[in-house]
N, CA and C of each residue as an Amber inpcrd file, in Angstrom:
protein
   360
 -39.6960000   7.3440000 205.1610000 -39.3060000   7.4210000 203.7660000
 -40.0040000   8.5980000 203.1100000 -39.3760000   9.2140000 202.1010000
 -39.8450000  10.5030000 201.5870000 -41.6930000   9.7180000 201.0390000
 -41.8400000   8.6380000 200.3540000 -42.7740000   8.4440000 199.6800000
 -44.0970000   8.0010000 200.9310000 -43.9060000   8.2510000 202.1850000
 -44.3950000   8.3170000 203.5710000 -44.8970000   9.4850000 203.2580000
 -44.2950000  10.7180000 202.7320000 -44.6990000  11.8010000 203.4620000
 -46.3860000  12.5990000 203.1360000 -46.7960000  11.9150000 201.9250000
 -48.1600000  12.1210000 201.9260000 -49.0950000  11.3590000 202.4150000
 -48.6220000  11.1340000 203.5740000 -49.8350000  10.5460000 204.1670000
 -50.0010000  10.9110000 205.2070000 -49.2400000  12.1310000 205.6940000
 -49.0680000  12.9840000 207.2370000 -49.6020000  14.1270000 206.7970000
 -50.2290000  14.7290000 207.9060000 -50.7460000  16.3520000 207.4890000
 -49.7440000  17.4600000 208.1070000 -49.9620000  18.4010000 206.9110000
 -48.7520000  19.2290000 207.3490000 -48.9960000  20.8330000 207.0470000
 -48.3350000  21.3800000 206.9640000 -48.2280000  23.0690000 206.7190000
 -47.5080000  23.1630000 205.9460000 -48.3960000  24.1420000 205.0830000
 -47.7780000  24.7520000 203.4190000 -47.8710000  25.8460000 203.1270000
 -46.9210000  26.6730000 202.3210000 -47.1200000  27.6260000 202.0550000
 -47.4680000  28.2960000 200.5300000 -48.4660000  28.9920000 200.8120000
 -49.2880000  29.4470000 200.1700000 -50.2350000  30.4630000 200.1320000
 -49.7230000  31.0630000 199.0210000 -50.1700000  32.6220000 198.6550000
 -51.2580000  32.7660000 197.7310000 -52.2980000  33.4700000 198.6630000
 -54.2730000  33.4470000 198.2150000 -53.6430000  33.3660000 196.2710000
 -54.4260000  32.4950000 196.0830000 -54.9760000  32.3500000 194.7510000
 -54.0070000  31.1240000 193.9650000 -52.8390000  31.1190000 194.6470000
 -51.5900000  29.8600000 193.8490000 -52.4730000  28.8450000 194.2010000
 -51.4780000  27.9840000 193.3350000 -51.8290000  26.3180000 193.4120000
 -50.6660000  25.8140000 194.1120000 -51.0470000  24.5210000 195.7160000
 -50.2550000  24.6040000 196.0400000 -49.1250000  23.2580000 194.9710000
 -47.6920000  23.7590000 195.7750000 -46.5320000  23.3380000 194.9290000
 -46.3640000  22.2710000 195.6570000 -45.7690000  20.9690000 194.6730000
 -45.0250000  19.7160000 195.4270000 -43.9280000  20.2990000 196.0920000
 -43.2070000  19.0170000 197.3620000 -41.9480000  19.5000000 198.3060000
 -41.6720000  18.6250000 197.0850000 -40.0880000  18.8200000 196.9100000
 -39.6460000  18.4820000 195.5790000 -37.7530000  17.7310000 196.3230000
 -37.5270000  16.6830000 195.9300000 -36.3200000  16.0530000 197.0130000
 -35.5510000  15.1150000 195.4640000 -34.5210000  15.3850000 195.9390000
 -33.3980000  15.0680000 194.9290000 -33.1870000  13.9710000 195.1060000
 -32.6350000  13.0870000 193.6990000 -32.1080000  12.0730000 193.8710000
 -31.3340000  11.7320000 192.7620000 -30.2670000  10.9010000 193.2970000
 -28.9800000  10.7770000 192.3900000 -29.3150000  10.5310000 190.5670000
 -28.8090000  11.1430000 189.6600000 -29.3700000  10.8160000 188.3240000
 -30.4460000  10.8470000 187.8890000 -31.5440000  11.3910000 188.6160000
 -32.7300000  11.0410000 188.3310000 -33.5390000  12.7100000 188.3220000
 -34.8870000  12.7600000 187.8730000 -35.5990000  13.8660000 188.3970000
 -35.6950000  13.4090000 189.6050000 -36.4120000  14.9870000 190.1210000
 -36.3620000  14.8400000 191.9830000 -37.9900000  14.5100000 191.8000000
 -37.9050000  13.8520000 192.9880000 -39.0120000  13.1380000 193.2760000
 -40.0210000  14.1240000 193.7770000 -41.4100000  14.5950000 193.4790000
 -42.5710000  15.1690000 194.0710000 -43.3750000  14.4460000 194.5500000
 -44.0480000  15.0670000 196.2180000 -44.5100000  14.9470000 196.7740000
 -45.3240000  15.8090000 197.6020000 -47.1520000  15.1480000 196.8640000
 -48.0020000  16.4960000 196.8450000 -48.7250000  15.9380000 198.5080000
 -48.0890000  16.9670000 198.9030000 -48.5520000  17.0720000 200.6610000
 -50.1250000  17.4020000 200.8450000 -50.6390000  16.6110000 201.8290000
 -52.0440000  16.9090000 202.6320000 -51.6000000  17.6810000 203.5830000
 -52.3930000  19.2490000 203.3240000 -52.5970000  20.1210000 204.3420000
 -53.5290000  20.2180000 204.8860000 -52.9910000  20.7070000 206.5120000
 -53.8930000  20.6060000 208.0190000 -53.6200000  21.8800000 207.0990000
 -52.8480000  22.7780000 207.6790000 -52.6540000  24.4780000 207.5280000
 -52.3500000  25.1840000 206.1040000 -52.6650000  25.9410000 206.0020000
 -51.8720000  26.6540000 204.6130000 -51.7440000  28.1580000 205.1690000
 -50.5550000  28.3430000 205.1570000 -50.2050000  29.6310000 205.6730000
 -49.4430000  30.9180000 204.7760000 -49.2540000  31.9780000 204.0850000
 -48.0030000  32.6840000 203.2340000 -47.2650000  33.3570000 204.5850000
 -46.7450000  32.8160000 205.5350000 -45.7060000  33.3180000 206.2800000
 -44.8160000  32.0370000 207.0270000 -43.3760000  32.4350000 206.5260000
 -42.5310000  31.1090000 206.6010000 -42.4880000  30.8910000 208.2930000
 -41.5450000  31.9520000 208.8420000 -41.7630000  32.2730000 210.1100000
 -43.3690000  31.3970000 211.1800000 -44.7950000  31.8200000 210.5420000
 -45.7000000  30.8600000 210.4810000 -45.7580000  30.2410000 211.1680000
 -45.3190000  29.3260000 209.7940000 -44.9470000  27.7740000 209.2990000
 -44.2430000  27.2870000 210.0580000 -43.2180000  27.7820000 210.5910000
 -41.9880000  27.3170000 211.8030000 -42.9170000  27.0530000 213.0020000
 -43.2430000  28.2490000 213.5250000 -43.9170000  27.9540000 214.4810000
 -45.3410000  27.0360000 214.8050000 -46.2420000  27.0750000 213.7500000
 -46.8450000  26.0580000 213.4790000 -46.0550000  24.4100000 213.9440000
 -45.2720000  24.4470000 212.6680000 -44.8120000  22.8740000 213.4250000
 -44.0930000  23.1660000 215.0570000 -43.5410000  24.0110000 215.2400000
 -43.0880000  23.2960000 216.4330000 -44.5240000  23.7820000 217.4100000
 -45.5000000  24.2730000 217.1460000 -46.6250000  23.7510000 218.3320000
 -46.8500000  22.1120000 217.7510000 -46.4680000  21.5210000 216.5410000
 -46.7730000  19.9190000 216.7140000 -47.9100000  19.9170000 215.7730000
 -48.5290000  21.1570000 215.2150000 -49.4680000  20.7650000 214.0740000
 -49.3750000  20.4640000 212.4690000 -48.2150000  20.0140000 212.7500000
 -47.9440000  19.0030000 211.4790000 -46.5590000  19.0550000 210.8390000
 -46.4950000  18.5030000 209.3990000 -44.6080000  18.8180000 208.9930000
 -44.3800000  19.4070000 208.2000000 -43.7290000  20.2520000 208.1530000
 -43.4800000  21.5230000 207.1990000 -41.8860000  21.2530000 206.4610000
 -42.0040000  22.2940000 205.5460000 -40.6330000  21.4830000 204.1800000
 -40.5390000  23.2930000 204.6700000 -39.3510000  23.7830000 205.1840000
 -38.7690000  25.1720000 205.4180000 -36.9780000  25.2850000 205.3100000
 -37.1660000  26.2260000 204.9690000 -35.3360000  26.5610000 204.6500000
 -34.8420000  26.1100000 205.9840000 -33.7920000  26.0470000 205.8640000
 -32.8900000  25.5340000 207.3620000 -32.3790000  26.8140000 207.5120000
 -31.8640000  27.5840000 207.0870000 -31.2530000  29.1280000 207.8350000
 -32.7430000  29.9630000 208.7430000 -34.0220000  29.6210000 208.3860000
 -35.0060000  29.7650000 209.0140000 -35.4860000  28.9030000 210.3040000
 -34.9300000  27.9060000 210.0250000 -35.4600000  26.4580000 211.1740000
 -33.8940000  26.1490000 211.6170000 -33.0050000  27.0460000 211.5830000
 -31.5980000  26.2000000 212.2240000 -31.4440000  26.1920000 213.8560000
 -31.7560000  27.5750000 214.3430000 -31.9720000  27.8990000 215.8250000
 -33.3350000  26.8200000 216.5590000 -34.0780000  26.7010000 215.4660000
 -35.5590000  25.5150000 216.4350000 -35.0430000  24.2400000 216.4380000
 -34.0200000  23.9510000 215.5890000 -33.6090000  22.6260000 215.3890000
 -32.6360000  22.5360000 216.4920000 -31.3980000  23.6540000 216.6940000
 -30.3830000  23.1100000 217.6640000 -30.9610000  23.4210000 219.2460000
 -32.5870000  24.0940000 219.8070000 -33.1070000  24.0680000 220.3800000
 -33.5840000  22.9450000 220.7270000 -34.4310000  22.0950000 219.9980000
 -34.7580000  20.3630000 220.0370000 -36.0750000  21.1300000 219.7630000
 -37.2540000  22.5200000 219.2560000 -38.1790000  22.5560000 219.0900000
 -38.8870000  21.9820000 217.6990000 -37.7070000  21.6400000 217.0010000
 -38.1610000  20.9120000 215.6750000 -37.2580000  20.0820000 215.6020000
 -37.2840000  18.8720000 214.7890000 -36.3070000  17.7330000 214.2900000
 -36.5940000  17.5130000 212.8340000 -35.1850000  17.6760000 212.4820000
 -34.7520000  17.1800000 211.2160000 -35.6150000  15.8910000 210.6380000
 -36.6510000  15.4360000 209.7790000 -37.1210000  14.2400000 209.3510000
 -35.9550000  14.0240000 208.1440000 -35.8910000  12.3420000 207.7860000
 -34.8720000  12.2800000 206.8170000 -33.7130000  12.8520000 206.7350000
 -32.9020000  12.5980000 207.7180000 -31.3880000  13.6350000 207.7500000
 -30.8150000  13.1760000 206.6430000 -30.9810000  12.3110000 205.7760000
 -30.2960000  11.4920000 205.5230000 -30.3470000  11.8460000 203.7040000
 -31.5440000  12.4300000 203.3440000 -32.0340000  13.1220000 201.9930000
 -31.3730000  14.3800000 202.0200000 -30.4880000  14.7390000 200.5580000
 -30.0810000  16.2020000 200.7010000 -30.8360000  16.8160000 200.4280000
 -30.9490000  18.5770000 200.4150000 -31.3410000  19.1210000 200.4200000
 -31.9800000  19.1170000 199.2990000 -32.9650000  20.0240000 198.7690000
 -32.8270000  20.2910000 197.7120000 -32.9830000  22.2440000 197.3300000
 -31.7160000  22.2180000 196.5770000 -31.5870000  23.8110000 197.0490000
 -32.2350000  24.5920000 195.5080000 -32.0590000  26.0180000 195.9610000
 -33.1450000  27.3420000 195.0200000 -32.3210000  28.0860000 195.3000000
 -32.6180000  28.7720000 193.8580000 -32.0710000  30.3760000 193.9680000
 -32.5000000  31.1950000 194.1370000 -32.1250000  32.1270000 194.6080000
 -32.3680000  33.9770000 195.0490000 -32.3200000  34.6940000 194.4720000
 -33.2230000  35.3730000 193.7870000 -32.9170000  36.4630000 193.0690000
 -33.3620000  37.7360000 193.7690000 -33.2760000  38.8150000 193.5500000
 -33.3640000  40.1440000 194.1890000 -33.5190000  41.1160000 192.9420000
 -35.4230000  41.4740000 192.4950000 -35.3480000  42.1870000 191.5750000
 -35.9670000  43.2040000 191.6290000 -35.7610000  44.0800000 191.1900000
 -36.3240000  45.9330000 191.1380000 -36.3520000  46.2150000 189.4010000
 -37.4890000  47.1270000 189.2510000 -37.4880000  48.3930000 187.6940000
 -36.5870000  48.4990000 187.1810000 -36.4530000  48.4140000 186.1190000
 -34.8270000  49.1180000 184.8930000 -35.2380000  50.6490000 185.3350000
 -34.2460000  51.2060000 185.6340000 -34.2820000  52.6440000 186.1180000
 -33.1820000  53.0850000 185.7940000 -33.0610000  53.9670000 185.3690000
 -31.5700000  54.8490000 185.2680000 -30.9700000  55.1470000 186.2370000
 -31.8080000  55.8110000 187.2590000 -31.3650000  56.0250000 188.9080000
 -31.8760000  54.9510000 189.7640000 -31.0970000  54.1040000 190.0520000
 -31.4200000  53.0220000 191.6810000 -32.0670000  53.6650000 192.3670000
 -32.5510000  53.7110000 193.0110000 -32.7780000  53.9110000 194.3390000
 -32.1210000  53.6530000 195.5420000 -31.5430000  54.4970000 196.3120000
 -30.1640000  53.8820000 197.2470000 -31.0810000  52.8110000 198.6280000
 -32.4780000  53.5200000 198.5100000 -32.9150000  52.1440000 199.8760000
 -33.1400000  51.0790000 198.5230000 -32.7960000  50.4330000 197.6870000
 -33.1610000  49.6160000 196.4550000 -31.7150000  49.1110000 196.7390000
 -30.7010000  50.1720000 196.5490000 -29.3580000  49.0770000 196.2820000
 -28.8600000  48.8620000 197.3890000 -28.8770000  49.1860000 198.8730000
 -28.5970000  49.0100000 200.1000000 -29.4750000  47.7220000 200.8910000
 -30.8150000  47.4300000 200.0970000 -30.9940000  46.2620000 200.6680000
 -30.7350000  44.7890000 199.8870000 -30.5990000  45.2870000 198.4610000
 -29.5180000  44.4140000 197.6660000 -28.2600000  44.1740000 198.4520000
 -27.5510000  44.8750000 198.2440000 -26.1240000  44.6170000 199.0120000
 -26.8660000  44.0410000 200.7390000 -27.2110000  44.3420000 201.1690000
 -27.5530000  43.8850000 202.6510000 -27.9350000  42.0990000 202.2860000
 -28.7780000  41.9170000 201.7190000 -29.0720000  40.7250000 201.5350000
 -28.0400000  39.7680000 200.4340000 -27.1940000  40.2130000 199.7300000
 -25.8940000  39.4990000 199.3540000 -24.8550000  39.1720000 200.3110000
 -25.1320000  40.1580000 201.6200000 -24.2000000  40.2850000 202.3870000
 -24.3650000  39.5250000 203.4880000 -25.9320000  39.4420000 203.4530000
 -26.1300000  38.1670000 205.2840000 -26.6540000  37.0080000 204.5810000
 -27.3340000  36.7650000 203.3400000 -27.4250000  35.4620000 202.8040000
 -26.4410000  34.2650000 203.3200000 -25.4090000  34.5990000 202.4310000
 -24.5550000  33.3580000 202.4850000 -24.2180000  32.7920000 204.0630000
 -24.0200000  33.5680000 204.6780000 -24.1050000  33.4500000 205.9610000
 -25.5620000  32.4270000 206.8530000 -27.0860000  32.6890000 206.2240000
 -27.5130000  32.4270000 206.5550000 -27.1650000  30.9100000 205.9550000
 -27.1230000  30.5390000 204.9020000 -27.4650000  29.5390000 204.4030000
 -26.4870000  28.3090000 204.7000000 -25.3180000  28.1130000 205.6170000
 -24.6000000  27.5240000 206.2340000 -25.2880000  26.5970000 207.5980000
């Protein structure tokens, strides 16, 4: 059960000086439920974090377009298949500039362009 999940140690991510953030899980009509995780690890690299759990040192809350290949591998498993997601937005921001920068708007467009893709 999601309200289980603080009582397992796990891997979080976290960047020197933040406070870490609740995994945050939706539920019908309601605010989403927080749940402030005990960390074994605290890591700022998602990639990491993946690999972390699948050596087995604990449970990590990671995008699925990041964890989709470890999952249909069997190196990670889905906990709670059964809770949707709970999804975030993307933003992609640069300087008010008069002139873009073309490596500025080429990795804009690059990442509008393999996003959606990933996120399936």
């Amino acid at each position: 059960r999601v309200e289980d999940l603080g009582s397992h140690q796990t891997i979080i991510y976290r960047r020197s000086g933040r406070v870490v953030q609740p995994w945050l899980f939706p539920r019908d009509g309601q605010r989403a439920l927080e749940v402030m995780p005990v960390s074994r690890l605290r890591l700022d690299d998602l990639a990491a974090i993946a690999d972390a759990a699948a050596a087995g040192m604990g449970l990590a809350w990671l995008p699925y377009w990041l964890v989709r290949e470890r999952i249909q591998a069997g190196a990670l498993v889905v906990l709670l298949p059964e809770q949707p997601g709970f999804l975030y937005n993307a933003y992609a921001l640069w300087l008010q500039t008069p002139h873009l920068p073309l490596k500025v708007r080429l990795a804009v467009d690059a990442l509008a362009a393999a996003l959606p893709r990933l996120m399936t």
